[in-house]
N, C-alpha and C positions, 0 to 999 in steps of 0.2 A: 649646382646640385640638380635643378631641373634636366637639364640636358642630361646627366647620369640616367634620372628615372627615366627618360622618353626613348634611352638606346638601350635599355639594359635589358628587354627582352626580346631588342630585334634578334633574329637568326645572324649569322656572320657566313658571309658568302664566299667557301673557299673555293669554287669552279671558276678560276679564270681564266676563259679565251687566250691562246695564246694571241701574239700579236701578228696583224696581215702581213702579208709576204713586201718587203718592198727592198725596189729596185734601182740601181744607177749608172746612169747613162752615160758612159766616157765618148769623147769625140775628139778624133786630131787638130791640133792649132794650125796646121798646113789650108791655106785656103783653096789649093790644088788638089786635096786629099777628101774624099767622102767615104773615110773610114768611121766606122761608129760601132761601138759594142754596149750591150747592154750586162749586167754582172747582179748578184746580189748584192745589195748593200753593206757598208763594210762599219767598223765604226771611225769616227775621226772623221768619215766622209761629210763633205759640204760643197754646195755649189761653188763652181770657177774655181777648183780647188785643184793646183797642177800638182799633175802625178810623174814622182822619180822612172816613167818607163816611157818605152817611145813606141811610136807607130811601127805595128809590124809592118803596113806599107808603102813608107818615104822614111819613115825614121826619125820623124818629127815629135813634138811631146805631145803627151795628151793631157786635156783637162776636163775635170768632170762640168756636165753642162745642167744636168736633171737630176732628182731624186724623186720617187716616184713610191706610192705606196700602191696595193691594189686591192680594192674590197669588193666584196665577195656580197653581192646583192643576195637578199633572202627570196626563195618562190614566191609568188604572188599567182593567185587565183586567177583565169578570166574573168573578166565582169559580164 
């Protein structure tokens, strides 16, 4: 019951940020190949996770290598 009184007249914070943009790095299994594409993130994705398509060039599979999010620093003053 303590915890009821202590939240019961916070404010409730329905402004939620969406969430930062992030992104995934597929790369060919060909060690001859220095193909790379980077994509939005999908769901289901995870690293070293091989993907049903091939290298548009050798033909090879691909697997994801990275997943990457990217945040968005706030301004900062000079000092």
């Amino acid at each position: 019951m303590g915890f009821t009184f202590l939240t019961a007249n916070r404010p409730i914070n329905t402004s939620r940020l969406p969430p930062p943009p992030t992104f995934t790095e597929v790369r060919c299994d060909s060690k001859n190949c220095d193909f790379k594409e980077i994509r939005n993130f999908e769901r289901g994705d995870y690293i070293l996770k091989a993907l049903n398509i091939h290298c548009p060039k050798c033909g090879s599979g691909l697997t994801i290598h990275g997943i990457y999010t990217i945040k968005e620093e706030k301004d900062q003053a000079p000092s």
